[in-house]
N, C-alpha and C positions, 0 to 999 in steps of 0.2 A: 386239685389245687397245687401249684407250684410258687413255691415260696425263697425267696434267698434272705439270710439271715447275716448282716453284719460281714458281707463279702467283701476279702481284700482280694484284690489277683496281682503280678507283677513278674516281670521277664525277668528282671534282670538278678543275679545271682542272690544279694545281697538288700534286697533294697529299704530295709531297716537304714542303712548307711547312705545310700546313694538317693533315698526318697523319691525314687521310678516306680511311681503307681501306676499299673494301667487303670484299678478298679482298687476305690477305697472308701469302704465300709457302706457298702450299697445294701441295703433292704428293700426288696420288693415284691409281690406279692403278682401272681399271674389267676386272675380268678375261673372256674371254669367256665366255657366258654365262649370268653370275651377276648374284642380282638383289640388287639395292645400293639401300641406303635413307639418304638425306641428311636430317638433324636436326637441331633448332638454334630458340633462344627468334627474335622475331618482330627482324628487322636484324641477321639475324649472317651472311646474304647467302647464302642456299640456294637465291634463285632467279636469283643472279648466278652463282653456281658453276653452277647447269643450263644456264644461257646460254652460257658458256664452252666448256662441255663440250660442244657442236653446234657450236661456230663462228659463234657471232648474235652473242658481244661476245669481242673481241678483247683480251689481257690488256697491261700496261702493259709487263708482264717475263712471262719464261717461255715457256713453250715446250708447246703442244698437241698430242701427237700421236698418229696411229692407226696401229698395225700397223708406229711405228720412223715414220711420215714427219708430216711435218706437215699438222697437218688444214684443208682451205681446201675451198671449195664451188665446183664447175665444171660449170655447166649445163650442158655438152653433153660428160659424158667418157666413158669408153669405152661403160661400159654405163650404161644409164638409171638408177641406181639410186642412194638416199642412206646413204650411212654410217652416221649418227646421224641422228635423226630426233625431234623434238621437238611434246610438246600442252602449252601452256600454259596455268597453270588458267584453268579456263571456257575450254575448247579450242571448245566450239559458238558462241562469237564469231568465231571463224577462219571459219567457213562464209562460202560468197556464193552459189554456183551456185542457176541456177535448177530442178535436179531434182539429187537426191542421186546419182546417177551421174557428171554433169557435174563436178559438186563432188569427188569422190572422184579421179573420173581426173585432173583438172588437175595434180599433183606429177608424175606420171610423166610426162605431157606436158612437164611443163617443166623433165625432164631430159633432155627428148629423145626420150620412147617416142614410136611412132607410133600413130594413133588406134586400131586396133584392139586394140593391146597395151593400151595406156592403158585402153581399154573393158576388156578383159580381167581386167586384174591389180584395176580399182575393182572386177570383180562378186566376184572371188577375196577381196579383203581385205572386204568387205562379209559374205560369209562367214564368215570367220575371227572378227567380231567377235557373228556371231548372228544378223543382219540378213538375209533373204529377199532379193536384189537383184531378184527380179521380182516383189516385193510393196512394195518402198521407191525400188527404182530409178528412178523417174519422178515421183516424189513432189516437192513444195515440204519441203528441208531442214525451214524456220522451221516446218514444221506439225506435225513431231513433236514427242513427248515430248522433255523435258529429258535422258531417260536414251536416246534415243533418239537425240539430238542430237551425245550424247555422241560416242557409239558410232560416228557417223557422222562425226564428227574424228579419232577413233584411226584408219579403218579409210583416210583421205585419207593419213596417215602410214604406216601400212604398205602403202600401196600403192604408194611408194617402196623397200619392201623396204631398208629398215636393218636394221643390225647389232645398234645398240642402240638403245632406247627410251628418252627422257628424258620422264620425264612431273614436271609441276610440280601438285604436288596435286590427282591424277585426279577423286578424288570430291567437289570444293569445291561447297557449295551444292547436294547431291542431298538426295531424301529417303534414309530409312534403305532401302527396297526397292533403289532402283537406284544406291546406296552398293557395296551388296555386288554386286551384280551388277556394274558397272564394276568394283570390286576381282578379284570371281572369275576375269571378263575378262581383267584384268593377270596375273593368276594362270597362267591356262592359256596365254598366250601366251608365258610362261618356261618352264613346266612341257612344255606339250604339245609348241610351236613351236622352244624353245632359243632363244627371241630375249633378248638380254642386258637387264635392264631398269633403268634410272635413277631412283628416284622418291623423289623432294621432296616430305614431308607431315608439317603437324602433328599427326597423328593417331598416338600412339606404338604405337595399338592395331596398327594396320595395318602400321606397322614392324615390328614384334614378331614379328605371324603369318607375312609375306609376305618376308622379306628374309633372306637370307643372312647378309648382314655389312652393318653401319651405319657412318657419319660423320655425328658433332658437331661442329656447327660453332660456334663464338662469339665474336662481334666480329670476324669474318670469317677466325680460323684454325682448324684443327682441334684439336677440346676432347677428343675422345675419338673410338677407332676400333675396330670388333670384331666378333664376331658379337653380337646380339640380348643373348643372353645374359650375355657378359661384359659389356658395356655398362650392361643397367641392375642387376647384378651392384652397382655403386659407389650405389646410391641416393643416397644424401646427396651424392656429388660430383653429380652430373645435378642433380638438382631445386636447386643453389647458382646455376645459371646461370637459374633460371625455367623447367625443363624441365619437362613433367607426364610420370608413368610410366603405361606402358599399364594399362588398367582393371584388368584380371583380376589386375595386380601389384599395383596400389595398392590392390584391396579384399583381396587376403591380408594386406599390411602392417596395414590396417585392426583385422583378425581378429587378428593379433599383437596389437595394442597393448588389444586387449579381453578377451586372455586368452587367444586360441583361436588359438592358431599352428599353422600347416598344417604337416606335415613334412617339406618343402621348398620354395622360391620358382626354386629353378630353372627355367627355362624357361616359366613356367607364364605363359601368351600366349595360350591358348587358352579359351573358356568351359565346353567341355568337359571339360578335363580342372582347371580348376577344381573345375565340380561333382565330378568323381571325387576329387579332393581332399576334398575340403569333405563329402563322402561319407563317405570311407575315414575321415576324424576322428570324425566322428558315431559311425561303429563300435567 
């Protein structure tokens, strides 16, 4: 369990004085593993909050901690492996290696695996993500595809074998093919794997379908906190802060306001079961 306790964060030197919060006094609570989707209009600090929550930015107040201790990062601790574990968008800027294996294994390595584990656990997570390792694994990173690229940053992170996954807007900048496929990705590695997952996106569609329970965030506290459902349940509160509602919600509102009220908006996250909506009224 990953827990934050009364987190303040802030840039700027002084901001007792200047009252520039990016993150104040945020309490949250990351259960194990459930997948959690972080929201919030463009500066309301969802990718300070994902920072936080790995240990890359240290909070002003408050207290981070994993499993009851506090969360701190020790290269060489018992066992080679990371906690939390973090792709930040446009995670194929993280590459450097010069063949995707190399690349992959480096994290384990510099927790301390030794090379053949390290070789090991990069062809295992290589796997896990789709990726052939004796069809990619000797490859130049930079020459695959973007979705390809992708893939091949998540799998450098779990090859560290964390607990949870913080991802900062998985699918930024994909086409619509390797959108969903990264997503179904995220998908089955909560689903298949149990790995806990953390994800930061402005995409409400992909909150809606993919997440247990959400946090809004705004001006850097939390606006609101729920499952999917209850959440955008408030519409007129969400969309007050600049928030947009997932598609398949906001064209049934649409249909309301033209006459043709579905009957119900619950849940309805899905395109499929729009259409069966959108179906069943025709009837």
């Amino acid at each position: 369990m990953l827990s934050l306790e009364n987190i303040s964060f802030s840039y700027s030197a002084d901001p007792e004085r200047t009252g520039e919060w990016a993150l104040r006094d945020v309490s949250l609570t990351v259960r194990k593993g459930e997948f959690l989707g972080i929201a919030g209009p463009t500066g309301s600090g969802k990718s300070t909050l994902s920072q936080v929550l790995c240990g890359l930015a240290a909070p002003a107040t408050g207290s981070v901690l994993f499993d009851g201790k506090p969360l701190t990062w020790n290269r060489r601790a018992e066992t080679p492996d990371a906690r939390v574990g973090m792709a930040f968008q446009y995670p194929e800027r993280q590459l450097f290696g010069a063949s995707v294996l190399e690349d992959v294994a480096f994290g384990p390595k510099n927790l301390g695996a030794g090379h053949e584990e390290a070789r090991n656990r990069a062809m295992e997570a290589l796997e896990r993500v789709g990726l052939d390792p004796e069809q990619v694994g000797d490859a130049n990173p930079f020459q695959l595809s973007g979705g390809q690229q992708r893939k091949v940053a998540l799998a450098g992170i779990l090859a560290m074998r964390p607990s949870i996954l913080v991802l900062d807007e998985p699918a930024a900048g994909l086409d619509p093919v390797a959108h969903g496929e990264v997503m179904d990705l995220v998908s089955q590695l909560h689903t298949r794997d149990g790995l806990g997952v953390v994800m930061v996106s402005h995409s409400m569609q992909d909150i809606a379908r993919l997440c247990q329970r959400m946090v809004v965030l705004h001006r850097g506290r939390i606006f609101a906190e729920g499952s999917p459902a209850e959440v955008f349940a408030d519409t007129e509160r969400i969309e007050s802060i600049g928030l947009a509602l997932p598609r398949t919600l906001d064209f049934a509102r649409k249909m309301e306001k033209a006459g043709m009220p579905l009957p119900s908006l619950d849940g309805l996250f899905e395109i499929d079961d729009l259409a069966d909506a959108i179906a069943e009224l025709i009837r």
